[in-house]
Biopython code that builds the backbone (N, CA, C, O; Angstrom):
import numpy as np
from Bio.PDB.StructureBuilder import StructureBuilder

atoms = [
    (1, "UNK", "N", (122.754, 142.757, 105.730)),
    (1, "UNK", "CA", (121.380, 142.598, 105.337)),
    (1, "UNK", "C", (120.631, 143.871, 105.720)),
    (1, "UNK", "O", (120.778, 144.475, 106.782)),
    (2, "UNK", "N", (119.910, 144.163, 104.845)),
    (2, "UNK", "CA", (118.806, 145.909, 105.057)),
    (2, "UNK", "C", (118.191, 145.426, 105.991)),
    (2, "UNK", "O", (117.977, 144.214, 106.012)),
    (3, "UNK", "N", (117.626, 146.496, 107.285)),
    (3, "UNK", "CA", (116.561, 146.145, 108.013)),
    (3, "UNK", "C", (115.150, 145.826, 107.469)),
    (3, "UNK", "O", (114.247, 145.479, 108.230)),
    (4, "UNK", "N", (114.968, 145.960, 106.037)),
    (4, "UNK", "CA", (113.719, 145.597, 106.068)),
    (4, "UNK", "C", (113.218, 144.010, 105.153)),
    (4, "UNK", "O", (112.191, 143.392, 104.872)),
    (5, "UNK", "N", (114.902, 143.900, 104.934)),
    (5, "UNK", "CA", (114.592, 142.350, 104.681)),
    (5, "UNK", "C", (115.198, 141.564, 106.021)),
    (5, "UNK", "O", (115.551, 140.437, 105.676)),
    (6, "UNK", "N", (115.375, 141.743, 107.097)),
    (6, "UNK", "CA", (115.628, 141.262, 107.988)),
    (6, "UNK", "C", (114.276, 141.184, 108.891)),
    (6, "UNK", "O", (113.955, 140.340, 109.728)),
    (7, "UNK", "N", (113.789, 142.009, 108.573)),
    (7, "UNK", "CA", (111.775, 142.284, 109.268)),
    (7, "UNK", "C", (111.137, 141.248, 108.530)),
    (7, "UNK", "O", (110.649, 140.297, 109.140)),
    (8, "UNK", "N", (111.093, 141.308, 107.497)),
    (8, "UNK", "CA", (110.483, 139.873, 106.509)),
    (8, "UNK", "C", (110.950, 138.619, 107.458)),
    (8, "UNK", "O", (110.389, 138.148, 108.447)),
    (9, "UNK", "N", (112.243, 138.224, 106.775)),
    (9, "UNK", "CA", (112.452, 137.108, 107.293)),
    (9, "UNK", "C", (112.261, 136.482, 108.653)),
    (9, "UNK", "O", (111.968, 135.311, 108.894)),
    (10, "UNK", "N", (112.491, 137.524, 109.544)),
    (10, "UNK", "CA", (112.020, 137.180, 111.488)),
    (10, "UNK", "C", (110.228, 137.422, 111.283)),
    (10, "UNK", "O", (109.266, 137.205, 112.019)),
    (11, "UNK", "N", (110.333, 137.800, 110.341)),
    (11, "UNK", "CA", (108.187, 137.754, 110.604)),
    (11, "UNK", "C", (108.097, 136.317, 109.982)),
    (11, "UNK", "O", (107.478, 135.510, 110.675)),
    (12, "UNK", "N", (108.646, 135.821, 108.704)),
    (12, "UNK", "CA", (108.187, 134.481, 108.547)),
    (12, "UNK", "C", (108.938, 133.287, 108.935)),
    (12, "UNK", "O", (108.819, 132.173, 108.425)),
    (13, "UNK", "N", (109.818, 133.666, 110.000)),
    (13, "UNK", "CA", (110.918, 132.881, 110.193)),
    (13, "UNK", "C", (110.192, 131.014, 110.860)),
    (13, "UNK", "O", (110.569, 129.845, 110.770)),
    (14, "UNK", "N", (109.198, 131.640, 111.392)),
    (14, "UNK", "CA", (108.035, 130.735, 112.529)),
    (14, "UNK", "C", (107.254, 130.182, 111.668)),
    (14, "UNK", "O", (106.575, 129.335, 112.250)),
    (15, "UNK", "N", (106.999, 130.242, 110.510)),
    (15, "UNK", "CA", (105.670, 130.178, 109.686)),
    (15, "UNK", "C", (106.052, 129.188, 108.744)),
    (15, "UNK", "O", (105.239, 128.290, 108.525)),
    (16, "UNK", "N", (107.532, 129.186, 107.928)),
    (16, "UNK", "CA", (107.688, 128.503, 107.265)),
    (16, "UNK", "C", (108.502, 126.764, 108.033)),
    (16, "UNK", "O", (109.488, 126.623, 108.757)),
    (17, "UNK", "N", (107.686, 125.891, 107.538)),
    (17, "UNK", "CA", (107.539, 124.899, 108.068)),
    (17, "UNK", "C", (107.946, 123.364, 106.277)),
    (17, "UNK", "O", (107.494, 123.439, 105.134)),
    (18, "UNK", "N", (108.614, 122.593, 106.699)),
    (18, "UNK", "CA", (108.964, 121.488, 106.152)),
    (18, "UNK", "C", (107.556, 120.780, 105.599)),
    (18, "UNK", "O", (106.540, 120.475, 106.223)),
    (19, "UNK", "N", (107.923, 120.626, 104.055)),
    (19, "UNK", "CA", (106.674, 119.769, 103.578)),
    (19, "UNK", "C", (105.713, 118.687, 104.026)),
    (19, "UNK", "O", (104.593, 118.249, 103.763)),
    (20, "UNK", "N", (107.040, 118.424, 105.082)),
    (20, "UNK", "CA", (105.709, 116.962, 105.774)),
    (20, "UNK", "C", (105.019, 117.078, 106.604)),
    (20, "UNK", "O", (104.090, 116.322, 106.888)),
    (21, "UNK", "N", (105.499, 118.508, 107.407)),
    (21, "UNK", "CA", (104.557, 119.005, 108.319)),
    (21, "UNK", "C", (103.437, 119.396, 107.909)),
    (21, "UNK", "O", (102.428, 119.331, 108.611)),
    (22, "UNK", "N", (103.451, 119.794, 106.879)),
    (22, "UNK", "CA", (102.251, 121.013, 106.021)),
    (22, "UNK", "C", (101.506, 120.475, 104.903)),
    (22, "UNK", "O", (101.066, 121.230, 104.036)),
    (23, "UNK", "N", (101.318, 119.117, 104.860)),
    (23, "UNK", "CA", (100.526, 118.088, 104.209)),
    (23, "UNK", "C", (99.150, 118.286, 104.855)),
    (23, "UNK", "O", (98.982, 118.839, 105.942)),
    (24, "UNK", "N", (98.169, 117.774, 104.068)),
    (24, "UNK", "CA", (96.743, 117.494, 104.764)),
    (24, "UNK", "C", (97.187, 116.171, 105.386)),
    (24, "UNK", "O", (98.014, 115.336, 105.021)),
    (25, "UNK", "N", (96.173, 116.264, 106.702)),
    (25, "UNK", "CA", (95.726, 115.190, 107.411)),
    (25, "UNK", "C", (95.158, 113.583, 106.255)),
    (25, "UNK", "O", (95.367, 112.400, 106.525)),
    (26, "UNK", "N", (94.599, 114.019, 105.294)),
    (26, "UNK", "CA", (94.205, 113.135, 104.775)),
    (26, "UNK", "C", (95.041, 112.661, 103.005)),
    (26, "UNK", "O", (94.591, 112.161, 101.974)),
    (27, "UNK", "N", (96.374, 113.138, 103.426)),
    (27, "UNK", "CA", (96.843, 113.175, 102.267)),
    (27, "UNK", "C", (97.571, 111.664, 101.665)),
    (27, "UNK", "O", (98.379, 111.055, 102.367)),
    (28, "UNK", "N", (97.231, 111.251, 100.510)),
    (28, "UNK", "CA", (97.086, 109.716, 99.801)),
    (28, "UNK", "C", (98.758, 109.817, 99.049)),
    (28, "UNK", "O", (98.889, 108.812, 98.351)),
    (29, "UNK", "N", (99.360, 110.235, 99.020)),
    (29, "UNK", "CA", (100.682, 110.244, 98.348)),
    (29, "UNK", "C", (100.768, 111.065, 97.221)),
    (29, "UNK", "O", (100.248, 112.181, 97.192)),
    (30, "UNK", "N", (101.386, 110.586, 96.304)),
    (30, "UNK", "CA", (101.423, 111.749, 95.072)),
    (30, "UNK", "C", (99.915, 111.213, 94.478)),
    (30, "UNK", "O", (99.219, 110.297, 94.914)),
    (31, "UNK", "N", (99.685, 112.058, 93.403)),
    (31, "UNK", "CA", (98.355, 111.919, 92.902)),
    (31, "UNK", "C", (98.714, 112.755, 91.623)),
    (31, "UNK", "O", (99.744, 113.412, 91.472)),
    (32, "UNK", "N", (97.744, 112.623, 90.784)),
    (32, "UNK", "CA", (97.449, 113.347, 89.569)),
    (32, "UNK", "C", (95.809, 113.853, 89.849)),
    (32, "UNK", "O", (94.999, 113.387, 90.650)),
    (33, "UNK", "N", (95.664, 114.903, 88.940)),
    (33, "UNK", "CA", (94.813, 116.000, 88.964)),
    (33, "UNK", "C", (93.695, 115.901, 87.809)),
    (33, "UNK", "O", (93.783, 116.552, 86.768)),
    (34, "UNK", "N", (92.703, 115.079, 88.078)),
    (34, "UNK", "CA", (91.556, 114.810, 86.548)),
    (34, "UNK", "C", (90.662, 115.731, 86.600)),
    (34, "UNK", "O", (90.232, 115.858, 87.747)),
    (35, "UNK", "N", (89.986, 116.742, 85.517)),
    (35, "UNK", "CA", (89.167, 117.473, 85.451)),
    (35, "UNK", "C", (88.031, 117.133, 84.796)),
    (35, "UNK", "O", (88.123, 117.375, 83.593)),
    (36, "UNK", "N", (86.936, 116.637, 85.147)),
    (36, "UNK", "CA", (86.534, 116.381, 84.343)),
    (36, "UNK", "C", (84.914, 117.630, 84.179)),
    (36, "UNK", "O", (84.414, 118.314, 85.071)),
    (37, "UNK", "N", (84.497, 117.509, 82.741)),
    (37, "UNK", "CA", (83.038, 118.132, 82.669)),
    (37, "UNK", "C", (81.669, 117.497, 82.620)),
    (37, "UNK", "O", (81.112, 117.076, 81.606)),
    (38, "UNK", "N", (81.021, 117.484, 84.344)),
    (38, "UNK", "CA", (79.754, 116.969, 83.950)),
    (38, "UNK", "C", (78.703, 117.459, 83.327)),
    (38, "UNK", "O", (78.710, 118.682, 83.473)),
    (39, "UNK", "N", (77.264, 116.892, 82.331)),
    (39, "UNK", "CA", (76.261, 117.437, 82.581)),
    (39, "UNK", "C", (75.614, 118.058, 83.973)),
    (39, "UNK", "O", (75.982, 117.575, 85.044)),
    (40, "UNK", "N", (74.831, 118.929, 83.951)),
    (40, "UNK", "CA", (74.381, 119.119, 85.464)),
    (40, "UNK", "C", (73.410, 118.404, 86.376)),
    (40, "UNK", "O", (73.449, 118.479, 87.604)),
    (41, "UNK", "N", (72.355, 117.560, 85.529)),
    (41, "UNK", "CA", (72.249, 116.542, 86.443)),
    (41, "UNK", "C", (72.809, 115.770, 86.927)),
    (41, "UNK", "O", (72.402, 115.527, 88.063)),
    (42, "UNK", "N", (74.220, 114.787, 86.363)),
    (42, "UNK", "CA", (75.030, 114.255, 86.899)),
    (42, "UNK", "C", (75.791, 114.720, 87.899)),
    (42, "UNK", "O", (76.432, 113.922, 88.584)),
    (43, "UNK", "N", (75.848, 116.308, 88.178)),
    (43, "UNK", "CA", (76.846, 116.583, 88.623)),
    (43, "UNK", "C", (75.820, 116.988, 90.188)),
    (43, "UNK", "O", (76.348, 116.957, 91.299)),
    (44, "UNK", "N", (74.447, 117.318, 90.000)),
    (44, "UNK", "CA", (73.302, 117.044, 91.124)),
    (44, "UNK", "C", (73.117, 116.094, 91.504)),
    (44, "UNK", "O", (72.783, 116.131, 92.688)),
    (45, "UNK", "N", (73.179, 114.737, 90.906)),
    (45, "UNK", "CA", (73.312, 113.603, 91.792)),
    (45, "UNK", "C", (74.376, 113.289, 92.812)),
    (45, "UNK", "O", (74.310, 113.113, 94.028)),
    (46, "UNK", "N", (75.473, 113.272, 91.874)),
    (46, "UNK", "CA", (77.127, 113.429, 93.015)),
    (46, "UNK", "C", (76.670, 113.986, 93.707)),
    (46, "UNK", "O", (76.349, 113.056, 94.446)),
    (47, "UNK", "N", (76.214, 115.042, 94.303)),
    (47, "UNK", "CA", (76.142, 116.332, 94.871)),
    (47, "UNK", "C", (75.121, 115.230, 96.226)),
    (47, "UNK", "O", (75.630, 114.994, 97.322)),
    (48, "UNK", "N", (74.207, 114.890, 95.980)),
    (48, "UNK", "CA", (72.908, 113.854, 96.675)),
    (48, "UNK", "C", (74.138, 112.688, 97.136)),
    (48, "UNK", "O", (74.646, 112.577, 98.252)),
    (49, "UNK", "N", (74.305, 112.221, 96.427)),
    (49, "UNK", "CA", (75.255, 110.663, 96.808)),
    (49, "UNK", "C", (76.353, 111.236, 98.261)),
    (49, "UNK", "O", (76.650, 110.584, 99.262)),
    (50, "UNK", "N", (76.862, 112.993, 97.806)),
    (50, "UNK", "CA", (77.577, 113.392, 99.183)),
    (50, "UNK", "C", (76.920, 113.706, 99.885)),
    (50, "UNK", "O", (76.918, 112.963, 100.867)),
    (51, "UNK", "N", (76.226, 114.553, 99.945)),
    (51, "UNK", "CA", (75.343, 114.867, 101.253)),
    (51, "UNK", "C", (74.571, 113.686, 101.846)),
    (51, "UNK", "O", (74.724, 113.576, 103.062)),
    (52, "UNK", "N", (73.532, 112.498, 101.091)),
    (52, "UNK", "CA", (73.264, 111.438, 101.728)),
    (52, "UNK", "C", (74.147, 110.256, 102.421)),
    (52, "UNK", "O", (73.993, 109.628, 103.468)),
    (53, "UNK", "N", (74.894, 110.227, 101.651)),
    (53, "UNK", "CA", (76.438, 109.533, 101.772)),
    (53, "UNK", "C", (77.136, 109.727, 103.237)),
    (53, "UNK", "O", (77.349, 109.007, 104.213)),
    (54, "UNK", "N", (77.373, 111.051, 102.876)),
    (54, "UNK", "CA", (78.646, 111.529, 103.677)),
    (54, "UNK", "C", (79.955, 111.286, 102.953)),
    (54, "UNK", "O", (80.851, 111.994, 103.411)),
    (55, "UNK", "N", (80.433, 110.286, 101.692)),
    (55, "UNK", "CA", (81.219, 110.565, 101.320)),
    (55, "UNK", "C", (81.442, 111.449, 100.382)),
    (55, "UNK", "O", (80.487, 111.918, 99.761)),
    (56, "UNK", "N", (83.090, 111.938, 100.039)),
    (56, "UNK", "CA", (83.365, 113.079, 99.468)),
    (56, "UNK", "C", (82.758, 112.495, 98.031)),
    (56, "UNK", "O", (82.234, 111.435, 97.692)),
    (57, "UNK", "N", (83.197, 114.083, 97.182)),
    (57, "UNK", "CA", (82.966, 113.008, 96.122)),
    (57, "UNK", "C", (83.929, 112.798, 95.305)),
    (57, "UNK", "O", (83.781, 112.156, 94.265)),
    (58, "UNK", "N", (85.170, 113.384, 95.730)),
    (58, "UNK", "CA", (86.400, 112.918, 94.905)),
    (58, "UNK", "C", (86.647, 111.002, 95.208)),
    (58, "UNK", "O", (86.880, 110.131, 94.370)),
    (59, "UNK", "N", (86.483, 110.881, 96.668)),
    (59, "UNK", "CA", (86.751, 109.425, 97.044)),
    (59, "UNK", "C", (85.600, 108.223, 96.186)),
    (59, "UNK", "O", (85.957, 107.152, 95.696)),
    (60, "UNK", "N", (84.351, 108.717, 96.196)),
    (60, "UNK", "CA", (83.284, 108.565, 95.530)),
    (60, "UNK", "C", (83.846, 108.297, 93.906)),
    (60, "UNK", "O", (84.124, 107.192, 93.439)),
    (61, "UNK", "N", (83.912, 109.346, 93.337)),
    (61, "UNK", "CA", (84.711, 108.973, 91.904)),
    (61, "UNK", "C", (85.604, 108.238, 91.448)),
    (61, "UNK", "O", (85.651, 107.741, 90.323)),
    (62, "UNK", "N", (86.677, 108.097, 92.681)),
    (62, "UNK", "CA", (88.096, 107.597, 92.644)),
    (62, "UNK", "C", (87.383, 106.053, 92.443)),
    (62, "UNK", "O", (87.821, 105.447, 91.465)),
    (63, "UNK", "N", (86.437, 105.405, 93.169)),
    (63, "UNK", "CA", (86.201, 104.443, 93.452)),
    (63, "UNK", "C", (85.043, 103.557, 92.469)),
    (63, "UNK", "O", (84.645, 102.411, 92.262)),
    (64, "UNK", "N", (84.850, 104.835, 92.086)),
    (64, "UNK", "CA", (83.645, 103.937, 90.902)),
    (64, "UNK", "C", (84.290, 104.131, 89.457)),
    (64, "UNK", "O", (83.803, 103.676, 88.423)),
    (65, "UNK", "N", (85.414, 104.848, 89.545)),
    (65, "UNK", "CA", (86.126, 105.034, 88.231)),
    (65, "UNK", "C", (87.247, 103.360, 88.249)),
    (65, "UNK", "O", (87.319, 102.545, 87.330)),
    (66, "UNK", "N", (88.122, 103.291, 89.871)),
    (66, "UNK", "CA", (88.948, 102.469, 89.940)),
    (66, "UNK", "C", (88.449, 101.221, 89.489)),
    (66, "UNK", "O", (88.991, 100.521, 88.634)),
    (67, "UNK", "N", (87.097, 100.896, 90.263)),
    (67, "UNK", "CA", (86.235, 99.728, 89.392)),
    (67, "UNK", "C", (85.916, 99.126, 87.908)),
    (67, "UNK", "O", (85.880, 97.965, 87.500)),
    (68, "UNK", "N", (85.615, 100.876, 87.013)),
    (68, "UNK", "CA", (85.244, 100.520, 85.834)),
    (68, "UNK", "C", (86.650, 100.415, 84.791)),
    (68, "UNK", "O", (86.711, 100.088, 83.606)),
    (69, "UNK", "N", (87.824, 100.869, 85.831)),
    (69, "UNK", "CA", (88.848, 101.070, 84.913)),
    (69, "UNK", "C", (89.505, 99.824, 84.944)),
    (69, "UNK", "O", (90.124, 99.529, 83.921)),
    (70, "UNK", "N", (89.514, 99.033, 85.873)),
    (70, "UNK", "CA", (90.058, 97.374, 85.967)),
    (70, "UNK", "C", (88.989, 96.657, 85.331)),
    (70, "UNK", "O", (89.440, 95.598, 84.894)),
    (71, "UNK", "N", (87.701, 96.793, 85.083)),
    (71, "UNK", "CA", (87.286, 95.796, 84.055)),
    (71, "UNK", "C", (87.602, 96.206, 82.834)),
    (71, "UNK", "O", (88.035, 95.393, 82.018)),
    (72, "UNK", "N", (87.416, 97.696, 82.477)),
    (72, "UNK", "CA", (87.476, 97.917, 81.140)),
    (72, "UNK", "C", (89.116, 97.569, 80.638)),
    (72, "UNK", "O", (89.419, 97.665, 79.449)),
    (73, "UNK", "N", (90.009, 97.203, 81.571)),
    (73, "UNK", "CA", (91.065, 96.984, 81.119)),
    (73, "UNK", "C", (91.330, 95.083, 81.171)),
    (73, "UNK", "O", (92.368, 94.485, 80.888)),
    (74, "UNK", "N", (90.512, 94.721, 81.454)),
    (74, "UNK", "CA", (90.473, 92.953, 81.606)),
    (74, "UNK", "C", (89.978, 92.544, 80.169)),
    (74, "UNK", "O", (90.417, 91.572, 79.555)),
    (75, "UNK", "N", (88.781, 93.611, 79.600)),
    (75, "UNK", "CA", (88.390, 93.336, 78.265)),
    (75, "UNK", "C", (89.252, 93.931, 77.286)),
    (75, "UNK", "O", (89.138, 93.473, 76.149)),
    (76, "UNK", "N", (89.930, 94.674, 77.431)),
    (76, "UNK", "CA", (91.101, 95.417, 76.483)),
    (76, "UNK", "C", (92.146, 94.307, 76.790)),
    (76, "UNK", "O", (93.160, 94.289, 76.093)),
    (77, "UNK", "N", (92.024, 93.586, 77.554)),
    (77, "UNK", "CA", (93.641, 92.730, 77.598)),
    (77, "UNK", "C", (93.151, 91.683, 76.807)),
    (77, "UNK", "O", (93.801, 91.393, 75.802)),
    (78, "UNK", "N", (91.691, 90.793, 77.178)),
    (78, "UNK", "CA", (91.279, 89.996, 76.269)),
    (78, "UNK", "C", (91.319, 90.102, 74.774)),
    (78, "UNK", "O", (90.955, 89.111, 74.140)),
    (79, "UNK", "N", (91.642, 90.981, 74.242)),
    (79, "UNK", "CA", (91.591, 91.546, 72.687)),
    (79, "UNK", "C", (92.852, 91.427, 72.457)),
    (79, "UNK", "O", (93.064, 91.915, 71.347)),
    (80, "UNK", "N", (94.070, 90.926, 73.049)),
    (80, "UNK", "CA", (95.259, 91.660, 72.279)),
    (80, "UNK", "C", (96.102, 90.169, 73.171)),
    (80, "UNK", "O", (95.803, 89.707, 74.272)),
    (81, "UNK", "N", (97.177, 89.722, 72.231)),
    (81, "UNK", "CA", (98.015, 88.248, 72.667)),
    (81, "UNK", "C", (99.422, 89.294, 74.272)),
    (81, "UNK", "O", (99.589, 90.487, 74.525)),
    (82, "UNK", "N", (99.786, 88.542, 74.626)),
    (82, "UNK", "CA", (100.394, 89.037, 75.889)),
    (82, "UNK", "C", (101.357, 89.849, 75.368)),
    (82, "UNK", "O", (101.563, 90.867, 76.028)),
    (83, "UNK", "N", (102.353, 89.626, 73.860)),
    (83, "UNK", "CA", (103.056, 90.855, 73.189)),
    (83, "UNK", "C", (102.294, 91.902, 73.120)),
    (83, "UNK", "O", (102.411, 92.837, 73.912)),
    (84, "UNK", "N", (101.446, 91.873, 72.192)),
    (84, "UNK", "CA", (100.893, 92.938, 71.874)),
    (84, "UNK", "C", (100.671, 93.896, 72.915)),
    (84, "UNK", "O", (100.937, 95.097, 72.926)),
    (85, "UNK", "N", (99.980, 92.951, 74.053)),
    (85, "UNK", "CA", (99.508, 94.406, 75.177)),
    (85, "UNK", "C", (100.482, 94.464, 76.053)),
    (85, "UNK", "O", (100.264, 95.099, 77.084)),
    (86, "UNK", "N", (101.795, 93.817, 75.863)),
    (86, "UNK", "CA", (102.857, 94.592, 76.889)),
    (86, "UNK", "C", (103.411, 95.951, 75.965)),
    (86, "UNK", "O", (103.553, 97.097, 76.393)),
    (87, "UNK", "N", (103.690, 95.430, 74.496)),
    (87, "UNK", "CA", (104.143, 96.371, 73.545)),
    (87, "UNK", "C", (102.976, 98.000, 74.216)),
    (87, "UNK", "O", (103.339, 99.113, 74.596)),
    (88, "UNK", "N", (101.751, 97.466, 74.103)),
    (88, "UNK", "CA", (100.633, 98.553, 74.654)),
    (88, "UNK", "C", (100.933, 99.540, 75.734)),
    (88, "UNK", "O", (101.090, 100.759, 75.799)),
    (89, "UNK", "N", (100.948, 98.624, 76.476)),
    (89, "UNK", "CA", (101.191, 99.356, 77.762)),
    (89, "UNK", "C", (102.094, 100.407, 77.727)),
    (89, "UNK", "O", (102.001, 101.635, 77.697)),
    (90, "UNK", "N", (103.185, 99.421, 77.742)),
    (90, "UNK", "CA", (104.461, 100.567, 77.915)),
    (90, "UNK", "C", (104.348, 101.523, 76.547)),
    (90, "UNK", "O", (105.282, 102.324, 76.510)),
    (91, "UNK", "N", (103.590, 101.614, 75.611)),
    (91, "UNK", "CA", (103.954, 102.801, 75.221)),
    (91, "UNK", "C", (102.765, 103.952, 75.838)),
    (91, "UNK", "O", (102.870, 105.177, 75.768)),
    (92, "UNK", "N", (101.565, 103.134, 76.484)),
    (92, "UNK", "CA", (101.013, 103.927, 76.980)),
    (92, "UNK", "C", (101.799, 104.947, 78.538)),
    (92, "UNK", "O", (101.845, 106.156, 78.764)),
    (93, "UNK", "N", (102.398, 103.509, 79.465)),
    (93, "UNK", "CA", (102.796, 104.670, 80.660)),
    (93, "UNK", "C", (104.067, 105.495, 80.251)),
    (93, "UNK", "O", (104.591, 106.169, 81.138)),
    (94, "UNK", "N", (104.820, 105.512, 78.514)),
    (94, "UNK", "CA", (105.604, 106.186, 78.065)),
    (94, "UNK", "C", (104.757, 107.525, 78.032)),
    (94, "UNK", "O", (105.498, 108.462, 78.329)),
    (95, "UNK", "N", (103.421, 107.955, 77.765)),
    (95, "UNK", "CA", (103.069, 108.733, 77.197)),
    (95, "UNK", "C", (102.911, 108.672, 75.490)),
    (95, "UNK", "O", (103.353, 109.536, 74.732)),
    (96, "UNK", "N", (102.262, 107.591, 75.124)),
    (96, "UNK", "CA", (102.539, 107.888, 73.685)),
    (96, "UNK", "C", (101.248, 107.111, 73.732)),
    (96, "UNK", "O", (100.729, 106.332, 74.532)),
    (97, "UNK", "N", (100.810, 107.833, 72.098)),
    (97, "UNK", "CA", (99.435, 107.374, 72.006)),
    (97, "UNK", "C", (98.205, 108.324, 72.263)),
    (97, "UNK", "O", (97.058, 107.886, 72.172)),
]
sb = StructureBuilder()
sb.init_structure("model")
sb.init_model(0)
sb.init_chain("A")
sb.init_seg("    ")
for serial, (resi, resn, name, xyz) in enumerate(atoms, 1):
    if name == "N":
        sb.init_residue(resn, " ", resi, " ")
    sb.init_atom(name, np.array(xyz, "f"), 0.0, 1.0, " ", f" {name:<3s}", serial, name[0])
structure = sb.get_structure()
C-alpha cells in the first residue's frame, strides 16, 4: 500500500463508524421524502404554529396529513365494494396508477 493511501485510511480509520451508530437521536425508521410547494402565507403560518408550538413542522405535517389521509381514505373505501378496493389498493402499493 503507497504511504499516502495509508495516511488517508489511519486519518479516517476513527471516524468511520456503523450505520446505527450514526443515526439521529430522533430517527423514526425508514421514511420517504415528500416535497411539497406552499403558498407563502401558508408556509408563514407553519412557520407561527412552530415557533408558538414548539413543534417541528415536519411532525406537525406528518400529523395533520396522517389524519386527513385516514378519513379521506374511509370515504374512498365507501365508494368502491371490498373487490374493487382490494383490486385498488394493491395496484396502488404496486406503483401503478
Amino acid at each position: 500500500m503507497s504511504e499516502s493511501r495509508k495516511a488517508v485510511l489511519e486519518k479516517f480509520a476513527g471516524k468511520c463508524r456503523p450505520p446505527d451508530l450514526t443515526r439521529r437521536p430522533d430517527y423514526k425508521g425508514e421514511r420517504q421524502r415528500l416535497n411539497l410547494r406552499l403558498d407563502e402565507d401558508v408556509a408563514a403560518d407553519l412557520q407561527v404554529i412552530k415557533v408558538v408550538s414548539g413543534v417541528d413542522k415536519n411532525t406537525f405535517c406528518e400529523t395533520v396529513l396522517r389524519e386527513a389521509i385516514r378519513n379521506r381514505i374511509r370515504e374512498l373505501q365507501a365508494e368502491h365494494d371490498a373487490a374493487a378496493w382490494e383490486t385498488l389498493t394493491k395496484c396502488a402499493k404496486a406503483g401503478k396508477g
